[in-house]
C-alpha positions, 0 to 999 in steps of 0.5 A: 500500500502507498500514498495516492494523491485523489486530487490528480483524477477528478471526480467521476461525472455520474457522481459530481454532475448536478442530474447525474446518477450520484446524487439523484441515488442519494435523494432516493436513499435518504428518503429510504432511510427516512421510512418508518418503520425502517427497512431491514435490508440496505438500499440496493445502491447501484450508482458507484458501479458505473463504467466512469467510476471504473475508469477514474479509480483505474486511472487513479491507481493505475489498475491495482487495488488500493491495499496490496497493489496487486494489478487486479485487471491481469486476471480477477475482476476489481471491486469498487469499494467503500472505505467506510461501507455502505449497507452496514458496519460489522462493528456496530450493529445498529449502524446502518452503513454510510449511506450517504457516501455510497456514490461519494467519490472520496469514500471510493477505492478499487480493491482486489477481491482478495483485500475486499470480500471476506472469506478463510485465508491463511496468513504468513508470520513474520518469522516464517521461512521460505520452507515453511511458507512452501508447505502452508501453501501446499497445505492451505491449513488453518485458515482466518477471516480476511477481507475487508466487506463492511469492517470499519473499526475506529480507534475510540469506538465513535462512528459517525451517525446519518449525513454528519462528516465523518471525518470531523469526528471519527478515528478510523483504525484502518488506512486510506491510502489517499487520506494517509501515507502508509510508509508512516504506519507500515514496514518492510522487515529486511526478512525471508519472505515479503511480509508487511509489519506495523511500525513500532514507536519508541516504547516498543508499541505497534501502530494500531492502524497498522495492525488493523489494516494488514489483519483485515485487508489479509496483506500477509495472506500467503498467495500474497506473500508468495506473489510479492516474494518472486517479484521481490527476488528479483529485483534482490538480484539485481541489487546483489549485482550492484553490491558486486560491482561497488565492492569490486570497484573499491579495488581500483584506483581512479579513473577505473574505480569512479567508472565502475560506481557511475554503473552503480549509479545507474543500476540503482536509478534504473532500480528506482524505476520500478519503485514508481507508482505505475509498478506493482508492490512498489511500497515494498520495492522502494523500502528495499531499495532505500534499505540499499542505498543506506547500504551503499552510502556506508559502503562509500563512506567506509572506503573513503574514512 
């Protein structure tokens, strides 16, 4: 997950227009909401799906979804998905859903099913090897809720009621990657496999955020974790090569030895290419190159002392 700035794609027509989709859905909706007795099942909203939705959020992400940034349209079909959801919240029973952001622009994101619909997944520690992560794959043993659906917990147990901004008063416990930058909140272990961590502050505590967001968006579930690690070895290949032509050019006196590390140089920039945001999983690339690159400057400067 990395930050996305929404101000770069502009709100769909259907939802912003006047006498678009968007808002003619919300006026049924509240007057729905507003019946008494009140209707058991949500209101069947149908506005968010149209095909410019679609298109802005595929722009916006660059065709991944929003939590794990796998490329969803390489094979399985992309969910548009309520950040805070729309017919029900599983943590509160008498809250009937954000309705009133059901066709919100803001409160959209593109999700693989994957991160959205729940159901059994099999999660990778963070201690696991690449053996063990090999026979929980074979095996798909115990499995645990993942995916996201109508979860919403907040950090204080406050949610918003009926058509008040819920940003003024709620604390969500799960990231918005175009509200908040995840770096802040998630890490990247230097570790065997490809999982993701919630941060840790001073006192030895997690980010609660952190921690509720890979739990349940399933970011470590295993067919995840495998994915990220093959295009992860790769790119470790390629930084390995790099580390081999710094120490090789430590042996050589100028000009060779200022040669050798201008290929160095390009090697990381051209790494760093694949950190951009049109690339899959590529919070967790840019934290392995950065890793690198400290790696690299103590190497210089240790020759240098």
């Amino acid at each position: 997950m990395r930050y996305i700035d929404r101000s770069t794609t502009p709100a769909p027509e259907s939802l912003s227009a006047a006498d678009g989709a968007g808002l003619k859905e919300y006026a049924k909706a509240k007057a729905y909401y507003a019946e008494v007795p009140p209707h058991k099942k949500a209101y069947p909203f149908e506005a968010y799906k149209a095909d410019d939705v679609k298109l802005a959020l595929r722009n916006l992400f660059n065709g991944k979804c929003a939590y794990c940034e796998l490329r969803y349209e390489g094979g399985q079909p992309m969910d548009v998905e309520h950040y805070r959801p729309k017919g029900g919240v599983q943590e509160r029973d008498d809250h009937r859903g954000y309705w009133w952001l059901a066709a919100d622009w803001n409160n959209l994101l593109p999700s693989c099913i994957d991160c959205n619909r729940r159901r059994g997944q099999v999660s990778a520690d963070a201690g696991m090897t690449l053996s063990q992560l090999e026979a929980a794959l074979a095996s798909m043993g115990d499995t645990e809720p993942g995916g996201k659906q109508d979860a919403f917990p907040t950090l204080d147990g406050v949610w918003a009621d009926p058509e008040i901004d819920p940003n003024t008063i709620e604390s969500p416990a799960l990231i918005d990657p175009t509200q908040t930058d995840p770096a802040n909140h998630l890490h990247w272990p230097q570790a065997d496999l490809s999982v993701v961590l919630p941060t840790v502050d001073f006192s030895g505590n997690e980010c609660p955020r952190a921690t509720a967001s890979i739990y349940i968006y399933a970011l470590n579930r295993i067919g995840l974790v495998q994915s990220r690690l093959e295009i992860r070895q790769k790119f470790d290949a390629h930084i390995n090569t790099i580390r081999e032509v710094v120490i090789g050019a430590m042996e050589f006196d100028e000009p060779h030895r200022q040669r050798f590390m201008k290929v160095a140089e390009d090697g990381i920039a051209n790494l760093r290419i694949e950190t951009g945001i049109k690339h899959i999983y590529s919070a967790m690339l840019s934290a392995r190159l950065d890793a690198f690159e400290a790696e690299f400057r103590a190497l210089i400067e240790a020759d240098e002392a």
